[in-house]
VEXZAFI-521216 format. One line per 8 residues: number of its first residue (from 1); their letters; for each residue x, y negated, z negated of C-alpha. Coordinates in nm, 2 decimals. Example, Ala and Ser with C-alpha at 12.3 -4.5 7.8 and 13.67 -1.06 7.14 Angstrom:
REM residues 2
1	AS	1.23:0.45:-0.78; 1.37:0.11:-0.71
REM end
This chain:
REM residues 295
1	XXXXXXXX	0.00:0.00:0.00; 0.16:-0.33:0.07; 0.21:-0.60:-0.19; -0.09:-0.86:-0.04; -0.37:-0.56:-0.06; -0.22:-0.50:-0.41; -0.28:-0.85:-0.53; -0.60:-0.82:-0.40
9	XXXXXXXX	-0.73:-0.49:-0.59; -0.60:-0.68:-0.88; -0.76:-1.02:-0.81; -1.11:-0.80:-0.76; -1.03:-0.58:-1.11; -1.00:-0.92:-1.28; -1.29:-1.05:-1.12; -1.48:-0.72:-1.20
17	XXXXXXXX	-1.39:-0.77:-1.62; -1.44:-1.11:-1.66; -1.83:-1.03:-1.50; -1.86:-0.75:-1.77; -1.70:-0.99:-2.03; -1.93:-1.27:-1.93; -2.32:-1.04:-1.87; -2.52:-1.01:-2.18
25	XXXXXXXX	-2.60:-0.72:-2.32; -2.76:-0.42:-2.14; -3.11:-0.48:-2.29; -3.12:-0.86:-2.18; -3.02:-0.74:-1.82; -3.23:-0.50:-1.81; -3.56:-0.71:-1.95; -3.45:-0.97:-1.67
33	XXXXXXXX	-3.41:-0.72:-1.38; -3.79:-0.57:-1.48; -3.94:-0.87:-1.61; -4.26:-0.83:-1.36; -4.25:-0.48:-1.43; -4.31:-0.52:-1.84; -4.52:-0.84:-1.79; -4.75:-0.66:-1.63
41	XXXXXXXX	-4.73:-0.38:-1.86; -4.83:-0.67:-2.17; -5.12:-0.81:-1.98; -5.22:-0.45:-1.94; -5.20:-0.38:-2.29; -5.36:-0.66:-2.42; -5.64:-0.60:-2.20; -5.69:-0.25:-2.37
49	XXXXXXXX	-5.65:-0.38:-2.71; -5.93:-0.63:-2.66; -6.11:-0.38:-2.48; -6.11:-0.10:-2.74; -6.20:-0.38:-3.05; -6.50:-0.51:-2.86; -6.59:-0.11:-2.81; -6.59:-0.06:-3.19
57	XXXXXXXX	-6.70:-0.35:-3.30; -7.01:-0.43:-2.99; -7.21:-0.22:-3.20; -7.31:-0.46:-3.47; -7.31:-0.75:-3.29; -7.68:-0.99:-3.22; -7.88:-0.78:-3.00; -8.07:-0.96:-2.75
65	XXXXXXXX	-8.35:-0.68:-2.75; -8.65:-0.88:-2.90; -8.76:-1.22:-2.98; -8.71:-1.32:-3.36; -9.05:-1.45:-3.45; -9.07:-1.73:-3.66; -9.15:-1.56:-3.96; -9.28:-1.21:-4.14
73	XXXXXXXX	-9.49:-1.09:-4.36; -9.30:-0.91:-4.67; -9.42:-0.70:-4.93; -9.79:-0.75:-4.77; -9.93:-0.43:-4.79; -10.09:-0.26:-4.47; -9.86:-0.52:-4.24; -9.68:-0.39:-4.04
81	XXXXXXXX	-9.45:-0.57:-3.76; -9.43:-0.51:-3.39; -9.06:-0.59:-3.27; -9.03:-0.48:-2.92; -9.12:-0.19:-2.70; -8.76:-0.06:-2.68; -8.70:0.33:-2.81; -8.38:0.36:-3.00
89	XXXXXXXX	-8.44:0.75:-3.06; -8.37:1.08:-2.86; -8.65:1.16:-2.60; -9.01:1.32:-2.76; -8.86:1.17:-3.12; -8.96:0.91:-3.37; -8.72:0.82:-3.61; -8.79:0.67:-3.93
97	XXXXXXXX	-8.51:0.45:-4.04; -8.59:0.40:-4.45; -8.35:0.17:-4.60; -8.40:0.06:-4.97; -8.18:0.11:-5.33; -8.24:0.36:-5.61; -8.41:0.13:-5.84; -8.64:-0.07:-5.61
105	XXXXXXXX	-9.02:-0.04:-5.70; -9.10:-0.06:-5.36; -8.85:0.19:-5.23; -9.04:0.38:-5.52; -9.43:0.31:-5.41; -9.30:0.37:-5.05; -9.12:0.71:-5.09; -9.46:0.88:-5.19
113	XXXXXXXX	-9.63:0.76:-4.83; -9.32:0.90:-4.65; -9.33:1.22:-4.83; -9.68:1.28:-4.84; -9.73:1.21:-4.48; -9.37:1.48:-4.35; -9.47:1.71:-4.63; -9.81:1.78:-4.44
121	XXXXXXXX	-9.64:1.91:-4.15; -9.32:2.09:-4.34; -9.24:2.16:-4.70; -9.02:1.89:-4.80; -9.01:1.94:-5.16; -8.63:2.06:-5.14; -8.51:1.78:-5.03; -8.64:1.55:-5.34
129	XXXXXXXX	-8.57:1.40:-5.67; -8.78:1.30:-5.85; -8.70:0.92:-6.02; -8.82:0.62:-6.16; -8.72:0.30:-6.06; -8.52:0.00:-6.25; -8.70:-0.01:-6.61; -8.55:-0.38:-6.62
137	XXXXXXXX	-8.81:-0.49:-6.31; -9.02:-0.65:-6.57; -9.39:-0.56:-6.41; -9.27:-0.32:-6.16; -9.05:-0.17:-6.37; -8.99:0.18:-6.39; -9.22:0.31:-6.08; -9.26:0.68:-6.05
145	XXXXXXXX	-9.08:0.80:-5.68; -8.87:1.01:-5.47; -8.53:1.00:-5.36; -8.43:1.19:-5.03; -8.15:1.41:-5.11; -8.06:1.41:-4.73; -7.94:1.13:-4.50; -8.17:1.33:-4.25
153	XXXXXXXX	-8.52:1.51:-4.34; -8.66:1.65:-4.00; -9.03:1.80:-3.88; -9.24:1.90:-3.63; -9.52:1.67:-3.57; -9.82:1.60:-3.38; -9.82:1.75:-3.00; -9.46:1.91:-3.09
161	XXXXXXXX	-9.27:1.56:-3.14; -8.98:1.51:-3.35; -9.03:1.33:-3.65; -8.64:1.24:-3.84; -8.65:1.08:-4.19; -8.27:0.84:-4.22; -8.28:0.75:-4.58; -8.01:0.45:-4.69
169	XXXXXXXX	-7.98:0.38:-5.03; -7.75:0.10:-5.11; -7.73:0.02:-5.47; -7.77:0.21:-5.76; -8.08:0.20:-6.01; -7.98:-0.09:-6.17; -7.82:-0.26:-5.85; -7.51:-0.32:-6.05
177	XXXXXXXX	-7.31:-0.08:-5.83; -7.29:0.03:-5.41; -7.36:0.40:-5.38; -7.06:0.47:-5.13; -6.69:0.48:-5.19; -6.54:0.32:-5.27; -6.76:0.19:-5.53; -6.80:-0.22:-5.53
185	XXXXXXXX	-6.93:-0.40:-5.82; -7.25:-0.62:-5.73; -7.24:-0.96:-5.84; -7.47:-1.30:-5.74; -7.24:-1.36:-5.41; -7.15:-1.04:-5.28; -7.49:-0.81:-5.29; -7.58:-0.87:-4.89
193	XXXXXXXX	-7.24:-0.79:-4.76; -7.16:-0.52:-4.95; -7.52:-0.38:-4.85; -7.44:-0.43:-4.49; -7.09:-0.31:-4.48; -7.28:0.00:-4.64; -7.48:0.08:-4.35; -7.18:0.01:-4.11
201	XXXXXXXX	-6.99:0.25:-4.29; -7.28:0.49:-4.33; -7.33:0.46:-3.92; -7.68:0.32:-3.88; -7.77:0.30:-3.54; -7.64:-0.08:-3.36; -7.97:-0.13:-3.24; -8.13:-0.06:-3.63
209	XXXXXXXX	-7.85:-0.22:-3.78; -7.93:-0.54:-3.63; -8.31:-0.53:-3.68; -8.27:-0.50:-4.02; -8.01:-0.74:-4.01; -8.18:-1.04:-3.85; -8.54:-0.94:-4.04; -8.41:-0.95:-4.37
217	XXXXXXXX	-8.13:-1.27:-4.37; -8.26:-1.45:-4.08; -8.64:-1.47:-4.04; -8.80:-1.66:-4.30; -9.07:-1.44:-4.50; -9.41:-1.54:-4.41; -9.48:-1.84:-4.66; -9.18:-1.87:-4.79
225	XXXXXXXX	-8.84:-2.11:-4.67; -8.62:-1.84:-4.65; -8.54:-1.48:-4.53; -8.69:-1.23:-4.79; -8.32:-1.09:-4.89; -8.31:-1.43:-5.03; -8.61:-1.40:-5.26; -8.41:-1.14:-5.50
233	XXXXXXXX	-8.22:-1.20:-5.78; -7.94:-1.16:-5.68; -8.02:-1.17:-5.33; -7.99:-0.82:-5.18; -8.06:-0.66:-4.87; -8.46:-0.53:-4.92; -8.67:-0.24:-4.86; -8.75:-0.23:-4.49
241	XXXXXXXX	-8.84:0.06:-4.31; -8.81:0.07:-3.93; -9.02:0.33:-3.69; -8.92:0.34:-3.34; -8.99:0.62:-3.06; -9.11:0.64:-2.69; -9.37:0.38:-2.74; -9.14:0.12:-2.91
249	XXXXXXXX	-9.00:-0.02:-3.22; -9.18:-0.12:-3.53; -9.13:-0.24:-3.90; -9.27:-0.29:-4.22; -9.06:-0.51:-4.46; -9.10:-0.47:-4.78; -9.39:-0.26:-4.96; -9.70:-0.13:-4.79
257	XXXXXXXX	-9.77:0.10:-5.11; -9.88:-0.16:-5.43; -9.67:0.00:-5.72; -9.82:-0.13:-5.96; -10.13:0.12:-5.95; -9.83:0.45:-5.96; -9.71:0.31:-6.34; -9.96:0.53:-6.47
265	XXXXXXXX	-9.83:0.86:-6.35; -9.52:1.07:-6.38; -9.31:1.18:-6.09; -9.41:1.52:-6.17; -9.80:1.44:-6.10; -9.76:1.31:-5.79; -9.56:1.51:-5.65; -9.79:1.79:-5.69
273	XXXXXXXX	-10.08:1.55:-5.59; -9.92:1.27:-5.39; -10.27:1.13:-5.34; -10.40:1.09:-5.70; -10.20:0.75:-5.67; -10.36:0.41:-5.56; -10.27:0.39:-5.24; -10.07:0.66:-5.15
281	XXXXXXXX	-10.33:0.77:-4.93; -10.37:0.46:-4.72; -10.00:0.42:-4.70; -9.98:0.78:-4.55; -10.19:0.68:-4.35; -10.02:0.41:-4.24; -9.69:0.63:-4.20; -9.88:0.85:-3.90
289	XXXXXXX	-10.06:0.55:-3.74; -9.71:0.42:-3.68; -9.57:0.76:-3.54; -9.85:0.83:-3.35; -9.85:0.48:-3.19; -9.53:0.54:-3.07; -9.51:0.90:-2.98
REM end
């Protein structure tokens, strides 16, 4: 090799280092070299990652399903509400969607027209407790009732339909307490939200989930300024039952059994005779005008 082509592999091996000493590191070169590549890889993540948080979360936001009215009834017994003509449950099926707490006198009065009404189609009675409600209620205190053992209670109903029972309690007898774990505390503040992170958590149906949502904080109670979770003390997330099938969606909210006629009786009498209570008949009554006007 002659001396000038020598130079020159030298001048080029110089060259060749002083690049190496001079380029960043291998990651930095890299990341430059593919920067399209991995910005297009972000966007793509992100878009995923907001995709898959509105996909668990889409369930419990406002449905546009219905019309809030501009108030209704609560606690009037025999009224019952009309919210749209949508069917939230499997085909040939009414669900009964019966949300209330352990203690409530209402919850109480009601359980005996929800009971007496499945029980005449299928023995039920192994799937109940009997209970009284809150003895601190003052008037409605200590109500003779039911509690559903099961989440779901399930018969056979007129013309072969599918009746389900969905029974959410939320707070204990004396509301002090959730029912879920983990176990919250309920205070003056926190009663509503720890009610409806309950029924999140226990996987009500969106569609239900928002009805009793928007019917219990947000629509004023007939004849009153406010919604009728308000009206409790502390304010809680009330009784409210909601019926939907083929035909449509309907709710009562509140009582439509008086409990104050039931004081009289133990838990043991009417559950062998459901309809030796005031009321109990009309309110079963009630129950299968509702399922049959939506089956």
């Amino acid at each position: 090799m002659s001396r000038r082509s020598n130079r020159k592999a030298q001048i080029k091996a110089q060259k060749v280092q002083e690049e190496r000493r001079n380029a960043p590191a291998y990651p930095v070169t890299f990341l430059k070299n593919h920067f399209k590549v991995f910005a297009v890889i972000i966007v793509v993540v992100i878009v995923i990652a907001v995709f898959a948080f509105n996909l668990v979360h889409l369930p419990f936001l406002k449905s546009n399903a219905y019309q809030l009215p501009s108030n209704i009834p609560f606690s009037d017994f025999g009224t019952d509400y009309t919210v749209n003509s949508s069917d939230y449950a499997p085909s040939n099926t009414v669900n009964i969607y019966f949300v209330t707490w352990q203690g409530c006198p209402y919850g109480a009065a009601n359980s005996w027209g929800l009971y007496n009404y499945l029980n005449g189609f299928s023995s039920i009675s192994s799937s109940v407790t009997g209970h009284s409600s809150d003895p601190n209620e003052g008037r409605l205190a200590s109500i003779p009732g039911l509690l559903f053992n099961d989440n779901l209670i399930s018969v056979t109903g007129v013309n072969g339909i599918t009746i389900n029972l969905y029974t959410y309690y939320l707070y204990n007898e004396y509301m002090t307490q959730s029912i879920n774990s983990p176990v919250v505390n309920i205070n003056n503040s926190n009663a509503i939200t720890v009610a409806l992170s309950e029924l999140r958590a226990d996987n009500l149906p969106a569609p239900i989930y928002n009805i009793v949502k928007d019917f219990t904080t947000v629509v004023p109670a007939t004849g009153y300024s406010k919604a009728s979770a308000y009206l409790g003390n502390p304010a809680h997330i009330n009784t409210i039952t909601v019926f939907t099938g083929p035909k449509g969606t309907v709710l009562i909210n509140g009582g439509w059994i008086d409990p104050i006629p039931l004081q009289s009786f133990s838990y043991q009498t009417l559950e062998s005779n459901p309809s030796l209570g005031t009321g109990v008949s009309t309110g079963t009554t009630q129950v299968a005008d509702i399922v049959n006007s939506l089956s």
